[in-house]
ZAMARGU-4260 file (C-alpha; in steps of 0.2 Angstrom, whole numbers, plus 5000, padded with zeros to 4 digits):
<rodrens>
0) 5034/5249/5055 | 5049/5250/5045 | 5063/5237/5042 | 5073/5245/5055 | 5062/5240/5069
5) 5068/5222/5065 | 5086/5224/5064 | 5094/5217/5078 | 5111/5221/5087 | 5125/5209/5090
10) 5121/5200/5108 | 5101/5202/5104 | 5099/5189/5088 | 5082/5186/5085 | 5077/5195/5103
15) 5059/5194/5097 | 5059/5177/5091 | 5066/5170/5106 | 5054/5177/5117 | 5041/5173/5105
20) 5032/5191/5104 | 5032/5185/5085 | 5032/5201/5076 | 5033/5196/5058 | 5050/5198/5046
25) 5048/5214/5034 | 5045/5203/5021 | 5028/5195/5026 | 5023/5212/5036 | 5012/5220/5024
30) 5012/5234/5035 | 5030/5240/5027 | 5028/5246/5011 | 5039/5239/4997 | 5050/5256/4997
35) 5054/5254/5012 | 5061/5236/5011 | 5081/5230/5007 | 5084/5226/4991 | 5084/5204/4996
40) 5068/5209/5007 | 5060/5216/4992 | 5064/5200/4981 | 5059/5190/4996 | 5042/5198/4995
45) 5041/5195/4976 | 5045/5179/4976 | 5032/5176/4989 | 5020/5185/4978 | 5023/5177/4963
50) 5020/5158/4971 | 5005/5164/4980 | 5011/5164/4996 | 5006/5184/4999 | 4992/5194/4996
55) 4972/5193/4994 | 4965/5177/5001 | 4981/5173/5011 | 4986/5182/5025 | 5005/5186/5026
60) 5016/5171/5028 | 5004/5162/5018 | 4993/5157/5032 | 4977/5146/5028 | 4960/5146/5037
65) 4943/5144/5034 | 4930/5156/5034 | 4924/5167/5049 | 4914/5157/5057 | 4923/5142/5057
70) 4935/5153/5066 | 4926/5157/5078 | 4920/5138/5081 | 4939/5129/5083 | 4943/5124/5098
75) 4960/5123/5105 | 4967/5138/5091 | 4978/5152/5096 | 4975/5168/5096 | 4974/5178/5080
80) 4989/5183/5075 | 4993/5201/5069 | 4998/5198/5054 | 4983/5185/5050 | 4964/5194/5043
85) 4955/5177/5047 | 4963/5168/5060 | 4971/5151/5063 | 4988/5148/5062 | 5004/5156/5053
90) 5010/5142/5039 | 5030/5141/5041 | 5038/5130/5027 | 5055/5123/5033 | 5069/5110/5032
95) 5077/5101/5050 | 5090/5091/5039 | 5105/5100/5032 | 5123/5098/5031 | 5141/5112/5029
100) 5156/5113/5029 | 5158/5104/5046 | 5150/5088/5041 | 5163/5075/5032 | 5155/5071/5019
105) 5148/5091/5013 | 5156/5107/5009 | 5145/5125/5013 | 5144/5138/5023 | 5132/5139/5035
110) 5125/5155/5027 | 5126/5148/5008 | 5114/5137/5016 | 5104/5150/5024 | 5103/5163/5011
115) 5097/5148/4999 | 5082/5143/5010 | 5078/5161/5011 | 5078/5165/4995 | 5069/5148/4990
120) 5054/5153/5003 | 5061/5145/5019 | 5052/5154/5036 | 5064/5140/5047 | 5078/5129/5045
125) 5090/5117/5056 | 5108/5114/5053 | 5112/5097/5056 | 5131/5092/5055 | 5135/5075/5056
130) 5141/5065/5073 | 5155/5060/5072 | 5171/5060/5085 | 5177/5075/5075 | 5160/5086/5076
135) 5156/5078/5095 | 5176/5086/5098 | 5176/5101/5091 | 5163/5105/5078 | 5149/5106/5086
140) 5156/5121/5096 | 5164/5128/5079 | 5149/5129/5069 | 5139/5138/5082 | 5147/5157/5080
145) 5142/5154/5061 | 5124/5150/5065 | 5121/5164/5075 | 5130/5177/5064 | 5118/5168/5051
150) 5104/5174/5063 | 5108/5190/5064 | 5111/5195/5044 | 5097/5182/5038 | 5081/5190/5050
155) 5067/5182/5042 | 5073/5164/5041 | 5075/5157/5059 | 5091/5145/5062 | 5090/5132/5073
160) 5105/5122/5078 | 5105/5104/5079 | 5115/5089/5077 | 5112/5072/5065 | 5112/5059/5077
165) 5119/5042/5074 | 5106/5033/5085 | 5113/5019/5093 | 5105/5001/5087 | 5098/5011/5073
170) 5097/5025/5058 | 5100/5044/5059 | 5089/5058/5068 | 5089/5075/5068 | 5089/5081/5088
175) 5090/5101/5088 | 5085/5115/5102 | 5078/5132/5106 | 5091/5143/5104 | 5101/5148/5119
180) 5114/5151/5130 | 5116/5131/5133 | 5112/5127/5116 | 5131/5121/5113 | 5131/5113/5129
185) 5117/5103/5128 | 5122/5098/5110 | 5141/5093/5115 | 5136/5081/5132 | 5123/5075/5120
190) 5134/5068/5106 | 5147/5063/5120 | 5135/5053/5127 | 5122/5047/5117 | 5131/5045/5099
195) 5133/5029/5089 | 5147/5032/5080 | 5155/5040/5095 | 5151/5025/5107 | 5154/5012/5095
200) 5135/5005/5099 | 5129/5005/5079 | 5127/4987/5082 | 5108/4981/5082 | 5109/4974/5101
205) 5097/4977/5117 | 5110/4987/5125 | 5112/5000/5110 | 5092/5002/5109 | 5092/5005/5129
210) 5107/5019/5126 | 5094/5026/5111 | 5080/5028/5126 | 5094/5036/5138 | 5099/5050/5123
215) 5080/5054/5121 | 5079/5056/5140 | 5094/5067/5143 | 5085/5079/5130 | 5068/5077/5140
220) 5079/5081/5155 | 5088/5096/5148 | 5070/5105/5145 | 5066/5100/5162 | 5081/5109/5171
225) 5080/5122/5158 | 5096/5120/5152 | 5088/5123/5134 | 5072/5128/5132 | 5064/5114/5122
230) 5070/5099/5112 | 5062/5089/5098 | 5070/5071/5088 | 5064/5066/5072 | 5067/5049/5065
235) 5077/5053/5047 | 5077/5042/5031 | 5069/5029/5044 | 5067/5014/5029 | 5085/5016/5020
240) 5093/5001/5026 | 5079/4992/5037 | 5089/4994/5054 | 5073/5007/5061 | 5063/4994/5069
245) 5044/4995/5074 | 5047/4992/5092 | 5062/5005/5091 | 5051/5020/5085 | 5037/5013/5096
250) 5049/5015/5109 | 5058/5032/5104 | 5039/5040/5106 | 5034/5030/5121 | 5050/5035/5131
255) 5045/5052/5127 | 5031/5058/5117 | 5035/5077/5118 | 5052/5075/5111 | 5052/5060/5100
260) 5039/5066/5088 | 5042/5059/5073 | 5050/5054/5056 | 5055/5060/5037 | 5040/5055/5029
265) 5051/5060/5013 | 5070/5057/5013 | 5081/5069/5005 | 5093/5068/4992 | 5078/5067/4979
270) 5090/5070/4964 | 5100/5057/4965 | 5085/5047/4953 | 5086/5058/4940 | 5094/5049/4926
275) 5111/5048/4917 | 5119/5059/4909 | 5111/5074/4914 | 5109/5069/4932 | 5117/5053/4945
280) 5109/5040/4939 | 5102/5033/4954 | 5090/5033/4967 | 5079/5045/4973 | 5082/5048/4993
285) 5099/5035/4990 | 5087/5022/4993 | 5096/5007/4985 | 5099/4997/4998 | 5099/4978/5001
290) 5096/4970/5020 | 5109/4971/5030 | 5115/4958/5049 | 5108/4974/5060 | 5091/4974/5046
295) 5074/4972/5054 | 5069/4954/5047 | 5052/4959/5045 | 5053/4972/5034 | 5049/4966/5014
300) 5062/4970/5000 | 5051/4985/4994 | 5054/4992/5011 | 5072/4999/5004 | 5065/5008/4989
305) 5055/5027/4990 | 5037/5027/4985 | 5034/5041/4973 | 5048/5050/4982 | 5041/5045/5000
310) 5049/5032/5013 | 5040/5016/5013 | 5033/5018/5029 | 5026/5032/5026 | 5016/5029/5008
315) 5011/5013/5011 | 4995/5013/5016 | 4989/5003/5030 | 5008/5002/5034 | 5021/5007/5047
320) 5015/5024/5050 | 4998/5020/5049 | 4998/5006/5062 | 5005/5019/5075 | 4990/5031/5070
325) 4978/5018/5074 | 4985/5015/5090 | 4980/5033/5093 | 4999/5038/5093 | 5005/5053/5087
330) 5017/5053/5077 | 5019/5064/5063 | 5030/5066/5045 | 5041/5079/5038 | 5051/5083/5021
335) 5067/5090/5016 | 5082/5091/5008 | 5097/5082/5017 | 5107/5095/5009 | 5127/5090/5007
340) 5131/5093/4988 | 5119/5103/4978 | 5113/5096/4960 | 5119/5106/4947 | 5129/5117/4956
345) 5147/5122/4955 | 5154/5121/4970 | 5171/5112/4975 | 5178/5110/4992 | 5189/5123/4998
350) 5206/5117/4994 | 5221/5113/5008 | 5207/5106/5019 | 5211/5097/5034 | 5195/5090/5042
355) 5201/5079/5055 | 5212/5092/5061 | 5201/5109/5061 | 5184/5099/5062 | 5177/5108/5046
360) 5183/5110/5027 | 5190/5129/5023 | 5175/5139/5013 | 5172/5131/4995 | 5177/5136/4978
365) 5167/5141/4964 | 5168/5138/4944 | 5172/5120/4945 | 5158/5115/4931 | 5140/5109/4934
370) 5139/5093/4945 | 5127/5082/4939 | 5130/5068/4948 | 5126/5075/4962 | 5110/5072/4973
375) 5103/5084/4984 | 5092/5100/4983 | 5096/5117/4991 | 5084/5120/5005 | 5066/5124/5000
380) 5073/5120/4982 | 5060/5104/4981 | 5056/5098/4997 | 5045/5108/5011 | 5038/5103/5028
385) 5025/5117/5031 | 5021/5121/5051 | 5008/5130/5060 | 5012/5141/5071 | 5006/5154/5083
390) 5018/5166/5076 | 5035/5168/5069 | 5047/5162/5084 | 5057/5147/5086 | 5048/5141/5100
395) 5031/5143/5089 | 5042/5132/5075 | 5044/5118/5089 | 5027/5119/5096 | 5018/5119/5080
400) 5029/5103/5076 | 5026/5095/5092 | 5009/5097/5088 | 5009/5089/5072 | 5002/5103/5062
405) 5013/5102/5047 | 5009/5095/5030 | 5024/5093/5016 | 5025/5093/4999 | 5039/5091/4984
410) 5040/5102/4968 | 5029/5115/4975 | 5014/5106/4969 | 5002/5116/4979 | 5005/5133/4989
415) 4994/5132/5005 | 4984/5116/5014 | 4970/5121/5029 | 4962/5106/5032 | 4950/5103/5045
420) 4939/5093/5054 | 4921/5098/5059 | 4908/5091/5072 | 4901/5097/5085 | 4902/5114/5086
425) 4920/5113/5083 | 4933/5111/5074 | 4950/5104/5074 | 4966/5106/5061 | 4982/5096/5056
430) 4987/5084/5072 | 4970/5088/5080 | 4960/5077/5091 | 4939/5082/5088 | 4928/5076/5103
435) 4911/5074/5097 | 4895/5065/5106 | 4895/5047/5099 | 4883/5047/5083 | 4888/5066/5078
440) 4891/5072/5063 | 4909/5075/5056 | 4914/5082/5038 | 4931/5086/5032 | 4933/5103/5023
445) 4950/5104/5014 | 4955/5122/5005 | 4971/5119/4995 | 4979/5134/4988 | 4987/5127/4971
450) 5002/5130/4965 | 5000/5149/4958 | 5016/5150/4948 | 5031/5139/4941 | 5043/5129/4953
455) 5062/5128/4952 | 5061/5118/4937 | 5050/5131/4927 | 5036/5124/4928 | 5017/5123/4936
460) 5013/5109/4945 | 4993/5104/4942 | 4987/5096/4956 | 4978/5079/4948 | 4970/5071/4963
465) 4966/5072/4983 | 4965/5055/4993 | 4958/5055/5009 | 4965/5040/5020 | 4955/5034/5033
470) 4959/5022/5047 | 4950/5015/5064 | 4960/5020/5079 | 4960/5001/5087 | 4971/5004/5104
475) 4988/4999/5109 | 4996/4983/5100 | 5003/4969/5113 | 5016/4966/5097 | 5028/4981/5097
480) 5035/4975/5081 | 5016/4978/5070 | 5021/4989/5055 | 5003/4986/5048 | 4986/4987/5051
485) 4971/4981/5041 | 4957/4995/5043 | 4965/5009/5034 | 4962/5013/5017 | 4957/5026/5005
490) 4939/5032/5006 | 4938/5044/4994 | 4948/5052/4979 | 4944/5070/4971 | 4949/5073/4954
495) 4955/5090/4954 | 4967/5094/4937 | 4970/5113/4941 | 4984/5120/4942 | 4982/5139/4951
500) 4970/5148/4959 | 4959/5137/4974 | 4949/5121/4979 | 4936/5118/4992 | 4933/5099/4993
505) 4923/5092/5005 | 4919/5072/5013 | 4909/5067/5025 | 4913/5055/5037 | 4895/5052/5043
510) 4890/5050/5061 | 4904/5043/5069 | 4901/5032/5084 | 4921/5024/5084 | 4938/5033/5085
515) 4942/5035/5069 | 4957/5045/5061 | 4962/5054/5043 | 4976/5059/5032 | 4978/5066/5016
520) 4989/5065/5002 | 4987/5072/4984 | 4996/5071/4966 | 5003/5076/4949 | 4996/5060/4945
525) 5010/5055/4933 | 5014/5041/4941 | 5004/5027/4951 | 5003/5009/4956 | 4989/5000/4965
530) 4996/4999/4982 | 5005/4985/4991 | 4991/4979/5001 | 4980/4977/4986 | 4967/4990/4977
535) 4953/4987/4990 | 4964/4997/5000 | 4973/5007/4990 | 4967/5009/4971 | 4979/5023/4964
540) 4996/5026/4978 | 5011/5030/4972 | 5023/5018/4961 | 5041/5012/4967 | 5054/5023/4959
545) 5064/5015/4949 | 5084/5014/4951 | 5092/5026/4938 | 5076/5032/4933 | 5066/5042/4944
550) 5066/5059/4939 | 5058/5069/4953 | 5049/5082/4944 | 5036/5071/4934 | 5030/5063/4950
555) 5026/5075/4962 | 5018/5072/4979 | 5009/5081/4995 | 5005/5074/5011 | 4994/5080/5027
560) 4998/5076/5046 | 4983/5064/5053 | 4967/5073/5063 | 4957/5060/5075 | 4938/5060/5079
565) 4936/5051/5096 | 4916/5051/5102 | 4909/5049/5119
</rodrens>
């Protein structure tokens, strides 16, 4: 069908979408010839190409999956979708965290930021102003008529509209909705109510944690009287300044698994490490913190610094994120941009602004001069949280999330990841649970697509090495505080030193008679470190950037959801 099919009238935005029908944007449908595409679907569609992402191997939308037969043996898989020739999932890359005009401390439109993650091969994006006073007044409600006009002339990059919370007792999270009548609503009483900055409950006491619970129930509450559709929270920058403690994110997910489900496994702001004088001078993610009254006491010095670009929970292994696996908890990782004020760019804020007033700053001004000291990424620039879903819809976005089938990765350094778990008969994907007979046979078959083209920065990323990490799922822990656990390690690495075309690497886990989970991560290999909890555990992890010298693009990093083998 022709582009026309897909336009939508004002009043309808994203109709399809919503009611998750999922028909395909003309750019991934490869049922609409080229000549009949708009000029920025048509440089959609090459871009896509030229990165792999479309065309023989990978179904439209570069979606993953393995062969036939293995097809037909997973369990708990959608069905086909139309615009997939061998079935699974369509792989969505995305970004939940970034900021305009109507935070304080940014400057964009909503659609610089949308027409940016578009043409950088975003399928999904949430806009995610600051809480504050101001935004709980009046920008929240302000913003929304530019989201869904972005809707409507951007049709194959869905918009979400979401808020960064100021969680009380603790850091920032990004809390968005399904799109909706309500989804202003929902979002204003939210902020009202549940905002740290707005009800002065920053402070790291037992009555802000108990008023971070009641925010994450009011969203389960919302869903449940159908005020929106659905609701997810995401922990953001979670090890910046210490103040995320175990028990709180232990709590968040416990309160409610189905919308707290997770944390930036990568933080934004990745070019504030590239060094002076071509770049800030400082640290990737703003990681350059020191502990602070409200700081966890637990957490060690090296907690405040990214890993090879990732939050300290998440690359160490045996660590924070690793100890909630093992208590068979899911809780998964994402990657993006934090976008306020773009690297290299040279945009000013528009002049004669008044923010306090009119809750935004007036459009920005261009031809200032390149701003190198400046820290962020545009969407899908570097950072990509990739997510399976059953077809291209919002709600499909959000389930796919919910279900933890997303991997991420920085600097493009590989194209597509389908790994799955296989025993039994079965399979099972990214955030999958396999049930075997106890003694089965399990084997992990990763296919990783490689990078197939140069990144932003010019160049093709060669993917070095492939760690499988691998931990025994142990129960729930009586100390709510744990942020480690001491059966986790790396079991096997795979050199790989290509840079395009494909990889099938497989590793056996034997026959499983305990509940047992795996991750995976991979690398440029340009930078390592034996890892914190020694090289028994981890021989080759990444190394702890270094302050004002921590150029993003020579370290370059993916990493995998978990997948669970639990006999019986």
């Amino acid at each position: 069908m022709g582009h026309s099919g897909h336009r939508h009238g004002h009043g309808h935005h994203h109709h399809d979408h919503e009611t998750g029908t999922g028909s395909l944007p003309p750019a991934l449908d490869m049922s609409v010839p080229d000549e009949e595409l708009t000029p920025s679907q048509l440089s959609r569609r090459s871009m896509l190409r030229r990165t792999g992402l479309l065309g023989a191997g990978l179904a439209a939308g570069s979606v993953l999956a393995g062969a036939g037969e293995a097809a037909a043996s997973t369990v708990d898989m959608p069905a086909t979708h139309g615009g997939s020739r061998s079935g699974g999932y369509l792989w969505l890359a995305g970004d939940h965290h970034i900021h305009t005009q109507y935070s304080s401390d940014a400057k964009y439109r909503v659609i610089d930021h949308v027409r940016q993650a578009n043409a950088h091969g975003l399928d999904w994006m949430v806009i995610t102003d600051h809480g504050s006073e101001t935004h709980a007044k009046i920008g929240v409600e302000k913003v929304n008529p530019d989201i869904v006009d972005a809707r409507d002339r951007i049709d194959d990059t869905l918009v979400f509209q979401g808020l960064e919370w100021n969680i009380p007792a603790a850091e920032h999270g990004t809390v968005f909705v399904h799109p909706g009548k309500n989804e202003v609503a929902v979002l204003k009483e939210f902020e009202n109510s549940f905002d740290g900055s707005v009800k002065g409950a920053s402070a790291s006491t037992p009555a802000n944690e108990a008023l971070a619970i009641a925010g994450v129930n009011f969203l389960a509450d919302a869903v449940r009287r159908r005020k929106v559709k659905d609701a997810l929270f995401l922990a953001n920058h979670p090890a910046r300044k210490g103040i995320d403690s175990p028990h709180e994110i232990r709590g968040w997910r416990d309160a409610q698994p189905t919308i707290a489900v997770g944390m930036e496994g990568a933080p934004g702001h990745q070019a504030g490490g590239l060094p002076k004088p071509n770049g800030p001078g400082g640290a990737r993610g703003i990681y350059d913190n020191s502990p602070s009254a409200d700081s966890f006491t637990g957490y060690p010095l090296e907690s405040y610094r990214t890993w090879g670009g990732f939050d300290w929970m998440t690359a160490t292994v045996g660590g924070l994120w690793d100890s909630l696996l093992a208590e068979g908890k899911p809780w998964w990782i994402t990657a993006n941009s934090d976008s306020h004020n773009v690297y290299a760019d040279t945009a000013v804020r528009g002049p004669n602004s008044d923010f306090n007033a009119n809750g935004r700053y007036n459009d920005p001004v261009y031809g200032g001069g390149l701003n190198l000291t400046d820290t962020d990424f545009w969407p899908g620039q570097y950072s990509r949280t990739h997510v399976g879903a059953a077809s291209f819809s919002y709600q499909s976005v959000m389930d796919g999330i919910r279900a933890g089938r997303v991997w991420v990765d920085h600097g493009g350094l590989i194209s597509g990841l389908d790994a799955r778990l296989r025993g039994g008969g079965r399979a099972v994907t990214l955030g999958g649970v396999l049930h075997v007979k106890r003694g089965s046979q399990v084997d992990l078959v990763i296919d990783i697509s490689l990078a197939n083209g140069p990144n932003w920065a010019q160049f093709v990323p060669s993917l070095a090495r492939v760690d499988v990490v691998q931990g025994d799922v142990t129960g729930p822990v009586a100390d709510k505080d744990a942020f480690a656990t001491p059966s986790t390690q790396v079991v096997k690495s795979f050199e790989v030193g290509k840079a395009t075309g494909s990889v099938r690497l497989t590793y056996s886990l034997g026959r499983v008679d305990k509940p047992v989970y795996v991750r995976l991560r991979g690398t440029d290999g340009n930078r390592g470190a034996v890892g914190i909890n020694g090289p028994a555990i981890d021989p080759a992890g990444p190394a702890m950037d270094v302050l004002g010298d921590a150029d993003p693009w020579k370290d370059l990093w993916f990493y995998s959801n978990p997948m669970w083998v639990l006999p019986a």
